[in-house]
C-alpha positions in Angstrom: -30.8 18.4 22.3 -29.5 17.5 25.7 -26.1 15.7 24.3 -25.5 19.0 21.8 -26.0 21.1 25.1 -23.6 18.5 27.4 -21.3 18.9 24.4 -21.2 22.7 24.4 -21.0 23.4 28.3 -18.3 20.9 28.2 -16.4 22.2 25.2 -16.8 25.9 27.1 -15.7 24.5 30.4 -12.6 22.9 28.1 -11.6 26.2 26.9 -12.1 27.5 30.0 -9.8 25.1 31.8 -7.3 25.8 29.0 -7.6 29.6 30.1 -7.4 29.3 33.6 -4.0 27.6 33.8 -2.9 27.8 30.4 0.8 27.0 30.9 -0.1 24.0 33.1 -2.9 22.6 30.4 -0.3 22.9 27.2 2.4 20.9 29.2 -0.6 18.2 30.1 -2.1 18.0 26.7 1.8 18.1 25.1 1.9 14.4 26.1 -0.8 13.4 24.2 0.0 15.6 21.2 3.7 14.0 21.0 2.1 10.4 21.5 -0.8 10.7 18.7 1.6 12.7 17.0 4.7 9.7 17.2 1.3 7.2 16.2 0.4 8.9 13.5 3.2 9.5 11.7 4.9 6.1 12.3 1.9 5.0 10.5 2.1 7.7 7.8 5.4 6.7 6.8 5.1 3.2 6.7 1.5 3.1 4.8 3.5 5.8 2.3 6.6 3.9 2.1 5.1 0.2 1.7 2.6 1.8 -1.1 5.6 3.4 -2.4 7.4 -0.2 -2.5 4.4 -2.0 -3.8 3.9 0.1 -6.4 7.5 -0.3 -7.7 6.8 -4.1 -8.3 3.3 -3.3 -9.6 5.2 -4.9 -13.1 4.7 -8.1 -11.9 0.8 -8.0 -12.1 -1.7 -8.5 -8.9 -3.5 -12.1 -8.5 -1.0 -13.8 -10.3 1.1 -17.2 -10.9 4.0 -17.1 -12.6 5.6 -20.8 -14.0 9.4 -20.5 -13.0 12.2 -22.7 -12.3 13.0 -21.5 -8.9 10.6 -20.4 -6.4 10.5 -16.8 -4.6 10.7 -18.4 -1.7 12.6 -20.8 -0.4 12.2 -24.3 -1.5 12.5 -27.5 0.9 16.0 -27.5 3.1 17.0 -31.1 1.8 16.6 -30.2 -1.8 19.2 -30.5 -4.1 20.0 -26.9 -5.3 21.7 -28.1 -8.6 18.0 -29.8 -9.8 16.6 -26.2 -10.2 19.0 -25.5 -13.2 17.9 -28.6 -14.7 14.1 -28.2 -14.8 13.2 -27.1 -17.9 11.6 -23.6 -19.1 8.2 -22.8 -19.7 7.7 -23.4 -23.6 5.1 -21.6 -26.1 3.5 -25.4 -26.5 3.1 -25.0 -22.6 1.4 -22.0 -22.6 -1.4 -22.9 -25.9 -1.8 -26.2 -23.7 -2.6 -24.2 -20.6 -4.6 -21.5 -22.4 -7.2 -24.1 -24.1 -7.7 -26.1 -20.4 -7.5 -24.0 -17.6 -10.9 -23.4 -16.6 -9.9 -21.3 -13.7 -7.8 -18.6 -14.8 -9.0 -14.9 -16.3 -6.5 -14.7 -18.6 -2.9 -16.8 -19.7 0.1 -15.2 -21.9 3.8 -15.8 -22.0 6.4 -13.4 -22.7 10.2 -13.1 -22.7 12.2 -10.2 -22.1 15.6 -9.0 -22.3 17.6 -5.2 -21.9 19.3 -3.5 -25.3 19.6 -0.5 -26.8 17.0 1.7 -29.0 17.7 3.9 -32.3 16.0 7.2 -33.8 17.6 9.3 -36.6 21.2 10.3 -34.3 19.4 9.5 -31.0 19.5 6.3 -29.0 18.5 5.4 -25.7 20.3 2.4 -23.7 19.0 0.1 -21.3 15.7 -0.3 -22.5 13.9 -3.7 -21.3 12.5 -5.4 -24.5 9.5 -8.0 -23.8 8.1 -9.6 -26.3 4.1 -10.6 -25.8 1.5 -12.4 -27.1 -2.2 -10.8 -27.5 -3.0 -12.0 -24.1 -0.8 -10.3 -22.2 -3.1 -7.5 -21.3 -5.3 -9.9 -20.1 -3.0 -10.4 -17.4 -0.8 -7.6 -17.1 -2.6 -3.6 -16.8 -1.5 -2.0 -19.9 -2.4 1.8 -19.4 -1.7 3.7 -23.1 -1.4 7.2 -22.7 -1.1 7.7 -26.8 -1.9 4.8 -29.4 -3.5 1.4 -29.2 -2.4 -1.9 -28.5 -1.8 -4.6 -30.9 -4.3 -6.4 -32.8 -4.6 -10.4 -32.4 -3.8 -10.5 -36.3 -0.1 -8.2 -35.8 0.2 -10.8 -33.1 0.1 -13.9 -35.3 1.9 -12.2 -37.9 4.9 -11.1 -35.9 4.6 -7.4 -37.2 7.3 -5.0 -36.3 5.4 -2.9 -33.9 5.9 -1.7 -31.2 4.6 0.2 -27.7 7.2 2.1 -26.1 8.1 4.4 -22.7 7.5 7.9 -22.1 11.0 8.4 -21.3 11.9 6.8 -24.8 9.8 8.8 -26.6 11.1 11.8 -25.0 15.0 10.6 -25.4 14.5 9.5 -29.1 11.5 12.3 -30.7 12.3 14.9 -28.0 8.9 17.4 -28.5 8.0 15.2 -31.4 4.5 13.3 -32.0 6.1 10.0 -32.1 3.0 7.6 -33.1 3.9 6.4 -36.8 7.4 7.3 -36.0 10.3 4.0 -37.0 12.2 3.0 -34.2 15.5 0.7 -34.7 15.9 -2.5 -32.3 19.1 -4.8 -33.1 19.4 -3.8 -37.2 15.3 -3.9 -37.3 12.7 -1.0 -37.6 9.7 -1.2 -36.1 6.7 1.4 -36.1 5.6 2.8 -32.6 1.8 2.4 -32.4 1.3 3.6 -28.7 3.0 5.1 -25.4 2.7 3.6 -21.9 1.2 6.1 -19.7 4.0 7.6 -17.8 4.6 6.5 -14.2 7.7 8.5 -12.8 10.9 7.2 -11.1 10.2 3.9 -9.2 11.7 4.0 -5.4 14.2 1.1 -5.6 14.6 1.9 -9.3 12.8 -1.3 -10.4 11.7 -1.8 -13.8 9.1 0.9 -14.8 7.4 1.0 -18.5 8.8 4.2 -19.3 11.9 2.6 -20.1 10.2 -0.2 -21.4 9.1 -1.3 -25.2 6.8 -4.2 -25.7 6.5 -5.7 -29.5 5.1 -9.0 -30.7 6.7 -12.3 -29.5 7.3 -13.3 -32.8 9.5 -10.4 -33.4 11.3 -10.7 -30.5 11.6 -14.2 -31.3 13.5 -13.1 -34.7 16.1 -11.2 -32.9 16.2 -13.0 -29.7 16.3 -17.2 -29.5 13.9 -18.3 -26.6 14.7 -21.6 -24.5 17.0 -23.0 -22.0 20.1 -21.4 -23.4 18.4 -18.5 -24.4 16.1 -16.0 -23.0 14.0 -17.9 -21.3 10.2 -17.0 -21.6 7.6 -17.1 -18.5 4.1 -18.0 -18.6 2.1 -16.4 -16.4 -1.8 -16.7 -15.5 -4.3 -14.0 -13.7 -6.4 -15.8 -10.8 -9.9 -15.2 -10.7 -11.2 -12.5 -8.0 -13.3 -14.9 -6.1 -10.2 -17.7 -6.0 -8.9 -16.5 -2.7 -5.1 -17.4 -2.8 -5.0 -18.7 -6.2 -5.6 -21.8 -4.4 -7.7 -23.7 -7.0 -5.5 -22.1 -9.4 -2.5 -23.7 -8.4 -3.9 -27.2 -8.0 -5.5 -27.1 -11.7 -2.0 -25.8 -13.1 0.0 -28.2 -11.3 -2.4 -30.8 -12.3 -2.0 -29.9 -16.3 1.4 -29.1 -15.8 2.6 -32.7 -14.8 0.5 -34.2 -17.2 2.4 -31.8 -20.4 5.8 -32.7 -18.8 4.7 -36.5 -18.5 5.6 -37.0 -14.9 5.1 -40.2 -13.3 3.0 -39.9 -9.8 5.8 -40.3 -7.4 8.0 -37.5 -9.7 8.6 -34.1 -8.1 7.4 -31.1 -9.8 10.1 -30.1 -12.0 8.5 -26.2 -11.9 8.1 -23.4 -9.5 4.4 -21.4 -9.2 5.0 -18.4 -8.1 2.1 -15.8 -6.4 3.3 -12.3 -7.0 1.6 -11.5 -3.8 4.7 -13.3 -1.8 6.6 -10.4 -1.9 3.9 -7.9 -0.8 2.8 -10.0 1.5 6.7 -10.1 2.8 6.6 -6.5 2.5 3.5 -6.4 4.5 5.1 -8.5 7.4 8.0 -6.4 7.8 5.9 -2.9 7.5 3.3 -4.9 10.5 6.7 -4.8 12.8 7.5 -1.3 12.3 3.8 -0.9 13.2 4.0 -2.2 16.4 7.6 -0.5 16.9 5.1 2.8 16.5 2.9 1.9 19.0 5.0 1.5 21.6 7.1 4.5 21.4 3.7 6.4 21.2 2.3 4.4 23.5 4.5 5.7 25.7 4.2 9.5 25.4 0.3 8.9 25.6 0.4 7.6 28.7 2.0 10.5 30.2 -0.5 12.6 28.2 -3.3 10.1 30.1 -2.0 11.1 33.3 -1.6 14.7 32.7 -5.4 15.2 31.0 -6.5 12.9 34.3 -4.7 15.8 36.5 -6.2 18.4 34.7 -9.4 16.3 35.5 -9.1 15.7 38.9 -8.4 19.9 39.3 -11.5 20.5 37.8 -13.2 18.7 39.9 -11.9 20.1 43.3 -12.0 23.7 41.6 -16.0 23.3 40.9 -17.2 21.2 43.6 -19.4 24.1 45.0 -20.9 24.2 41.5 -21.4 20.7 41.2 -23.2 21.2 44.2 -25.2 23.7 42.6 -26.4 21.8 40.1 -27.6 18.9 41.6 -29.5 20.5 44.1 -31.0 22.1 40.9 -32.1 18.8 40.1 -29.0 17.6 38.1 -28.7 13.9 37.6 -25.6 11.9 38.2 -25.4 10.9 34.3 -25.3 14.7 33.6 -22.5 15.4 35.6 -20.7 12.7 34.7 -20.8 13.4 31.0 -20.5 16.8 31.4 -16.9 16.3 32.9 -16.5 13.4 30.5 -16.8 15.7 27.7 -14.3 18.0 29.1 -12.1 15.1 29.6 -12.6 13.4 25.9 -12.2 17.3 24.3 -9.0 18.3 25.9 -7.9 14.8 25.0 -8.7 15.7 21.0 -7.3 19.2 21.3 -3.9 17.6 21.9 -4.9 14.4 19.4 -6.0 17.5 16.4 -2.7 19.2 17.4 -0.4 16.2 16.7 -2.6 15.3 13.3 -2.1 18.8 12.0 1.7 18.3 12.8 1.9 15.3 11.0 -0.4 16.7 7.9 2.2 19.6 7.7 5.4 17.5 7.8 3.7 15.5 4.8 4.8 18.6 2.5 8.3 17.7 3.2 9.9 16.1 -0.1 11.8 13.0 0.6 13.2 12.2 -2.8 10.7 9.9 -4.7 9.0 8.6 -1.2 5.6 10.3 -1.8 3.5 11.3 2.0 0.2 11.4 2.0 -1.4 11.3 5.4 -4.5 8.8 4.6 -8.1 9.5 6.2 -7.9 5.9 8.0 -4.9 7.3 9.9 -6.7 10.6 10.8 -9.8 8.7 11.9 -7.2 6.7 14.2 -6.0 9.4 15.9 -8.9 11.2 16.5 -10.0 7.4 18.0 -7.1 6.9 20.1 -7.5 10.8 21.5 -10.6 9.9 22.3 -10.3 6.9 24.0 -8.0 8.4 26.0 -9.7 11.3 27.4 -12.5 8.6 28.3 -10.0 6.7 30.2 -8.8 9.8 31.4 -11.8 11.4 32.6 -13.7 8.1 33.3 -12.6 8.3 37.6 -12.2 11.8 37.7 -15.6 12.1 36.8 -17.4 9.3 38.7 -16.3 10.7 41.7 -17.9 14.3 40.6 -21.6 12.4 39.7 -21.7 10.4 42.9 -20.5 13.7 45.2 -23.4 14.9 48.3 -24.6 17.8 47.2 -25.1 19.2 50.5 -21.2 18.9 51.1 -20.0 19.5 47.6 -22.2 23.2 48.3 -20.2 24.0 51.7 -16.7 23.1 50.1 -14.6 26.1 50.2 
């Protein structure tokens, strides 16, 4: 009862500060609205925009290692550049030998892809990116079906011509049209469409997205496509398990069976790459951490100022109600009550200007910037509110030692 009633004087002798001097209080608390205000939305826009990114390279899967010829990043300074076009590709007998020994791994598949052109009746659609897949590729890869099914391991082995298509190519090619069952025309071949990806909208950096995709057996695609070194090369790729932080027993097992398929000698480099999709959000996490801290310091900044300013408004307070200060502990009063009671004060002028700045923030997030979707996320909101209030406790924190340990005898006969 006593901290809801040290809450409530304060919060009345808040508002009443703010009434006394109004004009003087707003241009005080300004500095802390423009600070939490410069925070928080530094921090909205980069947690929007690096969700925005990472969900534009959501295609290449999350926990896992792709077997490449050249690594995403970059490889030792002394090695020859020319020996990464001579390491081979990943092979199907590659893949079955991974997928009966890795004891590790949640799920393996390989796939190849390449970019053509799509017939219906009169319509066509261009640029669509073909992959060909084996049944296991949803055990790696999240295939989301808004219409349909996915394949069945025996269309799989058979190489049926089926296939899972885009939204967007649905749309193009059976425009208002149920286009399950409908026959679909790749490079001279039909093929029935037995499901649509879900749709996911226009990617940010226009990277690949499925609803301009079309996945179909990798038999089939092998019929219209030839896979190897001077084709379109194929890439195995294999899901981590959850509780493998890092992938790093992952990586040692595959690199392990991997030498041993390609018959290298123990002194022989690896003639292949293991990628971690993670690389490049992690990358894009390190950038997105700088801008952070850009955010904090040109916030920091304008809080400050708001520091001072709430600690003016403070110190005021305290010269303007030192004969009732000295009326309440000659009541009895204890020093902790006066000190939280202008504490409070302190901490809710302090959130006044942090609420203002939040509610700024939460109205610019209406603002349509193209395909960059704002959302103002409830961690950030809880760090403003945090910030504003360890402000106002810095703020408040002399201010209001010096009101608990005043003589009440004196503080009484100050004029």
């Amino acid at each position: 009862m006593l901290f809801f009633k040290l809450t409530w004087e304060s919060f009345r002798f808040a508002i009443s500060a703010l009434k006394t001097s109004l004009t003087r209080t707003i241009l005080s608390l300004l500095g802390v609205t423009v600070g939490i205000f410069a925070i928080i939305a530094v921090f909205t826009l980069v947690d929007s925009l690096e969700n925005n990114i990472k969900s534009s390279f959501s295609f290449l899967g999350t926990n896992v290692m792709r077997v490449d010829r050249f690594p995403f990043a970059n490889g030792p300074q002394d090695y020859p550049w020319w020996k990464y076009f001579r390491r081979p590709p990943g092979t199907v007998a590659e893949y079955e030998f991974l997928e009966q020994r890795l004891t590790s791994a949640e799920g393996v598949t390989i796939s190849a892809s390449s970019t053509t052109t799509v017939k219906a009746g009169s319509n066509a659609y261009e640029g669509m990116a073909l992959t060909g897949a084996v049944y296991s590729y949803q055990d790696v890869y999240e295939i989301s079906l808004e219409e349909g099914r996915y394949f069945s391991q025996s269309e799989i082995n058979a190489s049926r011509n089926f296939a899972i298509i885009g939204r967007e190519i649905a749309n193009t090619l059976y425009p208002q049209q149920e286009v399950i069952g409908k026959q679909i025309k790749i490079k001279g071949m039909k093929f029935v469409v037995i499901g649509v990806f879900e749709e996911e909208g226009e990617g940010l950096f226009d990277t690949p997205s499925k609803d301009q995709a079309c996945l179909i057996p990798y038999g089939a695609f092998s019929k219209m496509y030839y896979t190897g070194r001077n084709g379109m090369e194929p890439t195995i790729a294999v899901k981590g398990m959850e509780e493998d932080i890092g992938l790093v027993a992952l990586e040692n097992e595959m690199t392990g069976l991997l030498r041993a398929k390609r018959g290298l000698r123990p002194r022989d480099d690896d003639n292949f790459a293991l990628n971690k999709t993670e690389f490049i959000q992690n990358a894009i996490g390190s950038i997105f951490d700088v801008i952070s801290i850009a955010g904090w310091v040109i916030g920091g900044f304008s809080i400050l100022v708001g520091g001072f300013g709430i600690a003016n408004i403070m110190f005021v307070s305290v010269r303007e109600r030192t004969n009732i200060i000295g009326i309440q502990k000659s009541l009895g009063a204890k020093n902790y009550f006066i000190l939280f009671q202008f504490l409070f004060e302190s901490v809710c002028l302090s959130l006044i200007g942090g609420i203002t700045g939040i509610f700024i923030v939460f109205l610019l997030s209406f603002i349509q910037l193209g395909t960059l979707d704002i959302v103002l996320s409830f961690s950030n909101i809880m760090l403003g509110l945090g910030v504003s209030t360890i402000i106002g406790v810095v703020s408040g924190i002399v201010p209001a030692t010096l009101a608990a340990r005043m003589d009440p005898v004196e503080a009484i006969r100050t004029t």
